[in-house]
C-alpha distance (Angstrom), angle and dihedral (degrees) to the residues before:
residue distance angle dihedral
X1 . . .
X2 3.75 . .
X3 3.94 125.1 .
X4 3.44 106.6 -99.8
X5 4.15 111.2 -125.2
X6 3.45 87.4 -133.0
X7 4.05 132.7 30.3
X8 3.77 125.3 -170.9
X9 3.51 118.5 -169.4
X10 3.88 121.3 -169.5
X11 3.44 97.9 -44.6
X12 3.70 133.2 -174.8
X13 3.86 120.3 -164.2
X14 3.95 122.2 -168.2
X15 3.84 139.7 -176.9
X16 4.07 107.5 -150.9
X17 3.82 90.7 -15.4
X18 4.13 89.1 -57.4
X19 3.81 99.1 125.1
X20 3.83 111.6 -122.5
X21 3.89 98.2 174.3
X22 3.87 124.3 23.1
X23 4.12 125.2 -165.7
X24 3.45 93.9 -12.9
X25 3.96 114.8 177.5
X26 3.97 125.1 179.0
X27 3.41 141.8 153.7
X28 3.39 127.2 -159.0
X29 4.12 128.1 -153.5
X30 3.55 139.3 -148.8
X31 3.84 108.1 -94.7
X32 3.93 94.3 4.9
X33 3.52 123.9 138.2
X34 3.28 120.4 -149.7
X35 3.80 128.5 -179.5
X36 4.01 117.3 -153.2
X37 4.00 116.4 -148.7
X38 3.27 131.2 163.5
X39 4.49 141.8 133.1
X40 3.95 113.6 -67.2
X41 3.69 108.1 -79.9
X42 3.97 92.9 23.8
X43 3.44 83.9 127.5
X44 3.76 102.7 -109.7
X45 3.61 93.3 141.3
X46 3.63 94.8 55.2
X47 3.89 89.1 53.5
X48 3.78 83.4 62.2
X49 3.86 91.6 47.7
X50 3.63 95.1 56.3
X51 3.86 89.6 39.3
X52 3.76 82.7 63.0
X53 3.32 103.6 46.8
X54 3.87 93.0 -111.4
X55 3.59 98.2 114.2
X56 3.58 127.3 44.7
X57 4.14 120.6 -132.9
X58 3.14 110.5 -106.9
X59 4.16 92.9 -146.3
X60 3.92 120.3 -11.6
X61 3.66 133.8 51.5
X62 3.77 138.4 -95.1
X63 4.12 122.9 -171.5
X64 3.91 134.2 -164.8
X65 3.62 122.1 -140.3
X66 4.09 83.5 178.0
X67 3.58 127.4 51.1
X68 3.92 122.7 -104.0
X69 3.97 98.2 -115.4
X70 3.81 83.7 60.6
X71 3.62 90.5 65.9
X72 4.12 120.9 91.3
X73 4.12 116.3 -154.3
X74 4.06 119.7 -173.1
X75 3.94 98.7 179.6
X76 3.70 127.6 -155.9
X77 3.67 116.7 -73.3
X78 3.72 124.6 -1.2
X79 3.76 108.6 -66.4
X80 3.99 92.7 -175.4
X81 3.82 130.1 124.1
X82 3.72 92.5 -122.1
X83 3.99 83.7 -170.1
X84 4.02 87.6 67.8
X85 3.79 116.8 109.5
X86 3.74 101.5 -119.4
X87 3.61 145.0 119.0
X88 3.75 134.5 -107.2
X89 4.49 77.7 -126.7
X90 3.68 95.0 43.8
X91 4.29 89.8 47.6
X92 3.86 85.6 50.5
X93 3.68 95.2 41.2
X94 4.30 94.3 44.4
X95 4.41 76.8 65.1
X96 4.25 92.6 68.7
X97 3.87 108.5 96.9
X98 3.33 110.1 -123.1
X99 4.39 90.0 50.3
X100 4.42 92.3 58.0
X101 4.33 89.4 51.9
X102 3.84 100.5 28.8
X103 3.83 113.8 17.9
X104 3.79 94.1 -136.0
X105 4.26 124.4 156.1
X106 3.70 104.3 -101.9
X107 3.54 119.9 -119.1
X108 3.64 136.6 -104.3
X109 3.46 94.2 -102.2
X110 3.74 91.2 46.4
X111 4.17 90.3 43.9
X112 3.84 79.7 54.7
X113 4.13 94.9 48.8
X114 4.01 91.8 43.7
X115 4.05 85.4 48.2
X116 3.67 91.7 57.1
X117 3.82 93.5 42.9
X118 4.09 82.1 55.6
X119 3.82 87.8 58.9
X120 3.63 102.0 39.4
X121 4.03 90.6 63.3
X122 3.78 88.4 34.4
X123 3.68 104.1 -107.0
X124 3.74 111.8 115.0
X125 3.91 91.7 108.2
X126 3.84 83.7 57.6
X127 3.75 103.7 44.8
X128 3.84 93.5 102.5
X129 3.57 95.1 52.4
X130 3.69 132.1 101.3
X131 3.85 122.2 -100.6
X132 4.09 81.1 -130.2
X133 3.57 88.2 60.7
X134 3.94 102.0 57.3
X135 3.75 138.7 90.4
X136 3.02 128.5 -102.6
X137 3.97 92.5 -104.7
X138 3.86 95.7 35.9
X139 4.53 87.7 57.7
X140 3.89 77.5 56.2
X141 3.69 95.3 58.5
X142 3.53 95.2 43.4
X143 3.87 89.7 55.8
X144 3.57 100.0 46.9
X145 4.19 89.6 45.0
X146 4.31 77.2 54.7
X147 3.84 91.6 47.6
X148 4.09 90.6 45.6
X149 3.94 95.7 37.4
X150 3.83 97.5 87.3
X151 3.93 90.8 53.5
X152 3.77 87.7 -115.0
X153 4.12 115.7 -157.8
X154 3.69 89.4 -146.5
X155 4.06 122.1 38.5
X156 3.44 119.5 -176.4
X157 3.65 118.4 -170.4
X158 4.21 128.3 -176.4
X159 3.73 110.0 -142.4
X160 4.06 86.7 -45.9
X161 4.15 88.4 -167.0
X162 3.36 93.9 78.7
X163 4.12 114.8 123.5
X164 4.04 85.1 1.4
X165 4.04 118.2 126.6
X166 3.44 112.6 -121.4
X167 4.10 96.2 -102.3
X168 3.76 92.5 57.9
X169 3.48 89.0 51.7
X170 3.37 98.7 69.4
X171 3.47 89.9 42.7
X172 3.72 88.7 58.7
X173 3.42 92.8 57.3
X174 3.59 96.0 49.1
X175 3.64 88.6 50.6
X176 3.63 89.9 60.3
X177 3.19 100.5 43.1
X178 3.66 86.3 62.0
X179 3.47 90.7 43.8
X180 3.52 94.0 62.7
X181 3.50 97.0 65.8
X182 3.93 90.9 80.9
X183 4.00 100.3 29.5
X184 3.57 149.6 25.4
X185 3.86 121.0 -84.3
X186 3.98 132.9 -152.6
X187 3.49 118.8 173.8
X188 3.86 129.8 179.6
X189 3.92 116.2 -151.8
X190 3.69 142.6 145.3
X191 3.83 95.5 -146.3
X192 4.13 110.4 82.6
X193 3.34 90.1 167.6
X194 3.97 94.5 59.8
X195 4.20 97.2 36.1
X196 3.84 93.7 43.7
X197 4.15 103.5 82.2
X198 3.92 77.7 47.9
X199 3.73 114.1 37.2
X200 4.07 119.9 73.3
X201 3.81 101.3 -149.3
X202 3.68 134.8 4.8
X203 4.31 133.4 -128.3
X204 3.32 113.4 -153.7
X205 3.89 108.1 -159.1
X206 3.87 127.5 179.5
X207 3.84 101.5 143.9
X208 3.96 85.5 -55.1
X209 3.92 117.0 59.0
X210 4.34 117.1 -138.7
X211 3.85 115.9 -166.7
X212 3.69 119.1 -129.6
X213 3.57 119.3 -159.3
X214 3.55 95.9 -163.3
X215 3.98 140.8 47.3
X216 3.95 83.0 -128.6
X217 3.45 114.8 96.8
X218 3.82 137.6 166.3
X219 4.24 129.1 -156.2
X220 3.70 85.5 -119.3
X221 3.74 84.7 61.2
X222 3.09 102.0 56.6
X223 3.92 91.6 42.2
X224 3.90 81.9 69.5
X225 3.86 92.4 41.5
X226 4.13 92.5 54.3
X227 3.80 79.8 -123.4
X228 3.76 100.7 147.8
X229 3.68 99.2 -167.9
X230 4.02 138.8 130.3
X231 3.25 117.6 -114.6
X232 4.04 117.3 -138.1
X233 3.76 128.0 -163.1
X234 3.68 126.1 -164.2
X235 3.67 125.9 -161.3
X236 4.03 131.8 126.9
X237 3.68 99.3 -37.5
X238 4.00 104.5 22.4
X239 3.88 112.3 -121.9
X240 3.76 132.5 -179.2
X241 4.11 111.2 -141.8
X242 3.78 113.7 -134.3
X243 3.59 144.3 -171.0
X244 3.53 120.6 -89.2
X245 3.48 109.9 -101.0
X246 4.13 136.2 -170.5
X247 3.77 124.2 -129.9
């Protein structure tokens, strides 16, 4: 089998010595796709955080087989100055390598790779516009075309929907899908039932983490994961299934 690009081994996470994550093991494998859900303060987040390198384990271990530069990271929200002078093509652009360590001009070749990033998440009639001037949805695409721009082997993306209308979003997840074809995926959302036709395996994490190996999951599952999530379908008319419930 493989080596995984990354290997967590019975980890424990903590925020001021209250434990967030406990015995947490996961490997993750070239080309998977693997969608993170869990209940608000599950810890999710955190997984991403140590994942990154941002947060050290508390107890456990976690190894690299690729380096960290080769890792892209679109966090929740939009944690931009929307006040700063810059373009939509210099944001994109400021994600290549070589520009975060040693603030050089890219290349033509690299102009050329961030202008077809710009089209790919539909933003090339944008790119000369400032960051102050975008939606709320449109300063999303720009930060996942600078997460993408690099051609990371790992992305990792935290609920990446958020401030997106609802016909971009299904672009988006088309776009990763495709995506996935030359690198690893993980994805944090609260919405199975949108992630599933998309995502390749599924992490349960409530404090503990539980492996799926499949993007099919049922509510009894995650009754024996602890996962304390809804589960939403979407078809021809969209419909939300429920308990049973007594009058």
């Amino acid at each position: 089998m493989d080596m995984p690009l990354i290997l967590i081994r019975d980890m424990d996470a903590a925020y001021q010595h209250q434990v967030v994550l406990s015995g947490v093991s996961l490997s993750v494998h070239d080309r998977d796709f693997i969608g993170i859900v869990g209940p608000n303060g599950g810890g999710k987040t955190t997984l991403l955080k140590i994942i990154l390198g941002l947060l050290k384990p508390l107890k456990g271990t976690i190894e690299y087989t690729i380096d960290r530069s080769e890792i892209g990271y679109l966090p929740q929200g939009n944690q931009v100055d929307e006040s700063f002078p810059i373009t939509v093509r210099e944001v994109v652009a400021s994600g290549l390598e070589h520009r975060q360590k040693m603030g050089r001009r890219t290349t033509p070749s690299e102009n050329q790779k961030v202008g077809s990033i710009l089209e790919k998440v539909g933003l090339e009639t944008l790119q000369h516009r400032s960051i102050g001037e975008l939606s709320g949805g449109e300063l999303q695409r720009t930060m996942l075309a600078r997460a993408i721009v690099s051609s990371p082997r790992l992305l990792v993306l935290d609920e990446p929907d958020t401030h997106v209308d609802n016909r971009f979003e299904m672009e988006l997840y088309g776009l990763l899908k495709e995506l996935n074809e030359a690198m690893t995926i993980l994805l944090v959302s609260h919405d199975i039932g949108t992630i599933s036709p998309y995502i390749k395996t599924i992490a349960c994490v409530n404090r503990n983490l539980h492996y799926h190996s499949s993007n099919e999951i049922s509510e009894e599952q995650l009754k024996v994961y602890n996962c304390p999530i809804e589960i939403i379908t979407h078809g021809t008319v969209p419909h939300r299934v429920m308990k049973e419930h007594n009058h």
